[in-house]
N, C-alpha and C positions, 0 to 999 in steps of 0.2 A: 325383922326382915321377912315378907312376905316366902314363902314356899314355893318350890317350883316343880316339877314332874319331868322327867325323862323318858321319852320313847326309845326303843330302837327295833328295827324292822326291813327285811327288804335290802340294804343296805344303808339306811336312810337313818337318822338320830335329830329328835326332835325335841325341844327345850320349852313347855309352855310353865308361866309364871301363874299363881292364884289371882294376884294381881290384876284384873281388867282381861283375866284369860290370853295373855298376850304369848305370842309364840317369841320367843328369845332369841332363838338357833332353829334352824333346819340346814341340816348339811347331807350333801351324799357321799359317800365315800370319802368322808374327810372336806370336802369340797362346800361351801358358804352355798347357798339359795337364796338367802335374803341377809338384809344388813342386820347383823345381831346388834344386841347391847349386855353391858355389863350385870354381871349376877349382884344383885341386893340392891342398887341402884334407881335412881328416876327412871320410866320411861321413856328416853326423850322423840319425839316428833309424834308421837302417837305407835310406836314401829309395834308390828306385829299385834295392836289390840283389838278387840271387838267393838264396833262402833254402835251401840245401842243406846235408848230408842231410837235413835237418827242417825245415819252418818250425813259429813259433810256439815255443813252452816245452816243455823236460823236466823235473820237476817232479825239485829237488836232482840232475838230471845226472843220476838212476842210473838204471837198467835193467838187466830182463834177458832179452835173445834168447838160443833157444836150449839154453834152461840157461844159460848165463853170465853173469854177474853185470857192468856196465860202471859206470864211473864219467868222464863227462866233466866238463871243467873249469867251473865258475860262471863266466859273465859278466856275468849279470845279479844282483849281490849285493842289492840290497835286499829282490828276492824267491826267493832262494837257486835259480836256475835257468837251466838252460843253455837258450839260447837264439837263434833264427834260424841254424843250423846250424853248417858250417865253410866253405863258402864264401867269405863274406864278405871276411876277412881277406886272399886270396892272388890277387893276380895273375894274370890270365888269361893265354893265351898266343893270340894273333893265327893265327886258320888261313886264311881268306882270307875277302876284302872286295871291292867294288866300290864304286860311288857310292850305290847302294841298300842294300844288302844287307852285313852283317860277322857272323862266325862266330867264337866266342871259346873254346877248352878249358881245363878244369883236371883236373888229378885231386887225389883229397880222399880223405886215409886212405894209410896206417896212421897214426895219432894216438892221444891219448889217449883212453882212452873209444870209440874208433872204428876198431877192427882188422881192418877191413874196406878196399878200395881200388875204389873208381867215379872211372871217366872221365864226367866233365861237359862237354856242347859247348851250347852257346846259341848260338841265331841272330835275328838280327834284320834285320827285312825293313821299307822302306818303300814304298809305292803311296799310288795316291790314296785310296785306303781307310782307310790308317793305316798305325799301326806293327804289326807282328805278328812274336811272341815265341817260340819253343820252346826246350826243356832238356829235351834226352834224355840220359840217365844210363845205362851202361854196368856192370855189375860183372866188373871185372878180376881177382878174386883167384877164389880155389879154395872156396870158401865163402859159401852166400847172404848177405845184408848187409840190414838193414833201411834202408827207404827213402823217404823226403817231401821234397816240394819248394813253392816256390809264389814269386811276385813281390812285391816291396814296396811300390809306384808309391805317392804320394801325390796323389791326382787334386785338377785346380784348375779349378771350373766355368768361374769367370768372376770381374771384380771386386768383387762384393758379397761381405760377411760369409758364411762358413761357415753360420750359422744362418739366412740367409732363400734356402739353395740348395734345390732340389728334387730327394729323392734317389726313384728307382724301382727294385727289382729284386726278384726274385720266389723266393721263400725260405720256405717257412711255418712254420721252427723254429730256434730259435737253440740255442746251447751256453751255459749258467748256469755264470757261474764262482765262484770265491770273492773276494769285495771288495781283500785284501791281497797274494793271490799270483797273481791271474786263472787259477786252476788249473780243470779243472773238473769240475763237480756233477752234472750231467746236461741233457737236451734238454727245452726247453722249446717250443708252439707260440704264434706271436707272433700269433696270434688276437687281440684288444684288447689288445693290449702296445704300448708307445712304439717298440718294436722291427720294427713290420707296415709295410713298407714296399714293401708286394703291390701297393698303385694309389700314384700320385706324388702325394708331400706335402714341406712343406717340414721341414729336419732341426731347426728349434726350438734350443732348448736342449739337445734327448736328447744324451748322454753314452754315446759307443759304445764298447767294446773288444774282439769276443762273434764268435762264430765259428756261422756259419749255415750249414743246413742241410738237408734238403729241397727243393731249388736247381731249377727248372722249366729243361726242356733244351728246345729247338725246332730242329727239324731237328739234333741233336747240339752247340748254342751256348746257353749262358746268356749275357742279358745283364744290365748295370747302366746306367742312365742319369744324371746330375747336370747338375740344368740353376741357371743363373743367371736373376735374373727379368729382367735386362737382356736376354736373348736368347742368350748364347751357352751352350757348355755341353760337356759331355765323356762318350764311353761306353767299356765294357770288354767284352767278352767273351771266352768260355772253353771247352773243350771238356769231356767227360762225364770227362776222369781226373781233375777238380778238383771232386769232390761239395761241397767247401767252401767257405765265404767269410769271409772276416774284414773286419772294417769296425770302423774305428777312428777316431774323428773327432780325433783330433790335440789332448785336453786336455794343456796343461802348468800346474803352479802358476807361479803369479806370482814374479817379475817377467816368466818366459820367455816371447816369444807363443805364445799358444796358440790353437787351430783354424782352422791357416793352411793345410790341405788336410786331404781325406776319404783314409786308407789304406785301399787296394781288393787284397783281396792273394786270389785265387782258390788254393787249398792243396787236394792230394794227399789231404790228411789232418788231422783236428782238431787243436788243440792238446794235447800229450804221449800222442802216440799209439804214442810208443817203450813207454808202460808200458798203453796200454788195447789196444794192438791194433787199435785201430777203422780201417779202412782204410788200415792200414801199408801199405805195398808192400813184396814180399819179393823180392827179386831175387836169383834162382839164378846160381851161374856162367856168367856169356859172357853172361845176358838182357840185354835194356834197355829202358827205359821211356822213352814222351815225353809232353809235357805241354803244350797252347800257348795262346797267348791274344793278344786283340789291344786297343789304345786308339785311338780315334777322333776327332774334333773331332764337335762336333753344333752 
């Protein structure tokens, strides 16, 4: 059974696994923020992990940096794509913790597909604020390495239905993908689209899975809100290295439940940006990149 760490702070009680650095629990006051999962157990949907080196899809695992041609392994076989990174799979290693505060490393690479080596440190912090996230990534080998990162949280407003929450956040173009591999087509502006979610509305029925962009920065933070109409309700924000957002309302076919939290995953970089380039990050020998974000109660 993988190990897990307990915060508590602020009000706020935070549950991360060594596991893929996955956050488990975040509650305030007794109260859920995001969809847990069970202790010792699978992951399942990716909930709460670190999405490294890439979040999102690589369209059939190939690429080529460099000149060189890569092939990573398909984990996602119904839509032939490798995906949410390498992370996930490995065991962090514990660098130091208090009662607020726990620091987690891995390194990731030489692998298949990925002959490149980054040190990954995550930290997590609690206050009365919230939780607050960062993954700075290091390249340790002799060679720049392509590089994207982003969080997987499934935020939980509150106890009503998914569809009568009220989501806010300020984005005024998404990413069009293709219906069968969510690969994607190009940018759209969500100008009179189900998509425009610029002043707060409730989420309906809309069926999200689309990666936005155009993301309004204030004072160097974006944020999202999701309110329940009962009163309570949950927010995220992020800093300027995460021009993206993916939002994903959590459809599954039946029997399985589906739209049991909103995925709010602030990303580095679009989905398969190993083959468009689009806001890759390149990371030369010895650089390092960081990335952070924080979840709130409201």
């Amino acid at each position: 059974m993988s190990a897990e760490f307990t915060l508590d702070a602020g009000g706020y009680t935070a549950v991360v696994t060594a596991r893929a650095a996955a956050l488990r629990v975040l509650q305030f006051e007794g109260r859920d923020l995001i969809v847990p999962f069970p202790k010792g157990g699978p992951i399942p949907d990716y909930r709460g992990v670190i999405a490294a080196p890439w979040p999102n899809r690589i369209a059939d695992g190939a690429y080529v940096f460099d000149g060189n041609k890569h092939q990573l392994p398909i984990n996602e076989p119904e839509r032939e794509t490798a995906l949410h990174g390498l992370a996930f799979p490995l065991d962090w290693t514990l660098k130091e913790s208090d009662a607020g505060s726990l620091t987690l490393t891995c390194t990731v690479g030489p692998t298949a597909g990925y002959p490149f080596v980054l040190e990954l440190e995550s930290r997590f912090a609690l206050d009365e604020a919230g939780l607050h996230t960062s993954v700075t990534a290091r390249n340790a080998a002799g060679v720049a390495a392509p590089y994207g990162v982003c969080p997987h949280p499934y935020l939980v407003a509150g106890s009503s239905v998914l569809d009568e929450w009220v989501l806010e956040f300020a984005a005024d173009s998404f990413l069009e993908v293709t219906p069968d591999r969510l690969l994607p087509v190009g940018v759209m502006g969500v100008e009179g689209h189900a998509f425009d979610f610029r002043s707060p509305r409730p989420i309906g029925s809309t069926e999200i899975d689309h990666a936005f962009t155009g993301i309004t920065f204030d004072g160097g933070l974006a944020r999202l809100s999701v309110r329940d109409p009962a009163g309570t309700g949950v927010g995220m924000s992020w800093d300027e290295s995460c021009p993206w957002l993916q939002i994903h309302t959590a459809d599954k076919p039946e029997p399985i439940p589906g739209r049991i939290g909103l995925a709010v995953e602030p990303m580095t970089c679009p989905p398969d940006a190993f083959n468009s380039g689009t806001d890759l990050i390149r990371l030369e020998p010895g650089a390092s990149h960081k990335a952070s974000w924080s979840i709130y109660a409201l």
